[in-house]
Structure formats: structure tokens, C-alpha cells
C-alpha positions as CSV (number, residue, x, y, z in Angstrom):
1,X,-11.9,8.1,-12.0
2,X,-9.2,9.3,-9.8
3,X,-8.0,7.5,-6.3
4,X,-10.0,7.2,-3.4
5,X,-9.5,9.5,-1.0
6,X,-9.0,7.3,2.1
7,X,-7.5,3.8,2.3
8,X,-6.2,1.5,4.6
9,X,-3.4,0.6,5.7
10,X,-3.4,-4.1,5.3
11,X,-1.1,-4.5,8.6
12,X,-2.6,-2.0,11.4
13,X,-6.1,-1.0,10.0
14,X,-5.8,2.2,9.9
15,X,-7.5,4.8,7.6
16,X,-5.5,7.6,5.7
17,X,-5.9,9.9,2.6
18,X,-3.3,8.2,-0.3
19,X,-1.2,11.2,0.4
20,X,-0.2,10.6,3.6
21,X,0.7,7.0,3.1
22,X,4.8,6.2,4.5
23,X,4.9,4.2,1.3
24,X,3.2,2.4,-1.2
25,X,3.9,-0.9,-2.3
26,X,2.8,-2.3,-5.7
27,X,2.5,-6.1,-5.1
28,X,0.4,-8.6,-7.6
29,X,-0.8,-5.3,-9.3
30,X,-2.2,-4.0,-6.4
31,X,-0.7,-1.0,-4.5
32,X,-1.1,-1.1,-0.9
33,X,-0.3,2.2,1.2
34,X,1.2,1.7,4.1
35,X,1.2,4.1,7.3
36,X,4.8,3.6,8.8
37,X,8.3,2.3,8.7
38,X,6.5,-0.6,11.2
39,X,3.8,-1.5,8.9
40,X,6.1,-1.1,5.7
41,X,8.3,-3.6,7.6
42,X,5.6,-6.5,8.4
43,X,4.1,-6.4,5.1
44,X,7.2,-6.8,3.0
45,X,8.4,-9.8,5.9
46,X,5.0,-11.8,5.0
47,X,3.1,-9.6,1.8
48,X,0.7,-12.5,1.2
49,X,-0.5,-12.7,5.0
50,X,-2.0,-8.9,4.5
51,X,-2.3,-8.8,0.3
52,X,-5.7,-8.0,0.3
53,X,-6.6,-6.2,-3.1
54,X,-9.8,-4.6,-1.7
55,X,-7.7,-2.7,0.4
56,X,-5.5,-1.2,-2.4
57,X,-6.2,-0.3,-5.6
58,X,-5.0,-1.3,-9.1
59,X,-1.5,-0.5,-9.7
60,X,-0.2,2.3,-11.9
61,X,2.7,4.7,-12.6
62,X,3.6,7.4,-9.5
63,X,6.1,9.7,-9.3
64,X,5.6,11.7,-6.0
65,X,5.4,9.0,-3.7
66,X,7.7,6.8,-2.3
67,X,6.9,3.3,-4.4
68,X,8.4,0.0,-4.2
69,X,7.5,-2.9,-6.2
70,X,7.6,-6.3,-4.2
71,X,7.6,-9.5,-6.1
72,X,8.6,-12.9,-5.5
């Protein structure tokens, strides 16, 4: 089963295809994809506030995309 094709973003709400995503961020193996520098930035200031795995989906290995793995 492959990724779904649109997600959305924990901070703003909005809905994108994974490939468009700023950046995805692997946190308490879920990645969430996040639209902007804005959203990327709010997230990573309070990652439990909007860590919400039905919004992601279960982490594994990329290599094209931007990925940062956020732990505490």
C-alpha cells in the first residue's frame, strides 16, 4: 500500500498531495508533512500540541524529500 495521496498539514489544516509537503517531520514514528517554513516552525516550537498520528502516517525511510527527525 503506498502513501495517501493527500494529507494535512497538523498546524494550518491544510490539504496537500505528500509531494508538495515544505517538509516532513518524523516525530514518535509518525511523519507529519508540513506546508511551510511557518508551519515547520510552530510544530517543531510545541510538536506535541499538533502530534496527531491520524494526520500523518507511519514513519519510514525517504530520500527525496526534505526529512527531519524531531525527538525529545
Amino acid at each position: 500500500i503506498g502513501e495517501p495521496t493527500m494529507l494535512t498539514d497538523p498546524v494550518c489544516g491544510k490539504h496537500m498531495n505528500h509531494n508538495s509537503a515544505h517538509i516532513i517531520i518524523g516525530y514518535e514514528g509518525t511523519d507529519y508533512f508540513l506546508c511551510c517554513p511557518k508551519c515547520q516552525a510552530e510544530f517543531e516550537r510545541m510538536p506535541k500540541e499538533y502530534a496527531r498520528p491520524e494526520l500523518g502516517i507511519k514513519t519510514k525511510k525517504r530520500k527525496k524529500r526534505p526529512h527531519r527527525q524531531f525527538q525529545y
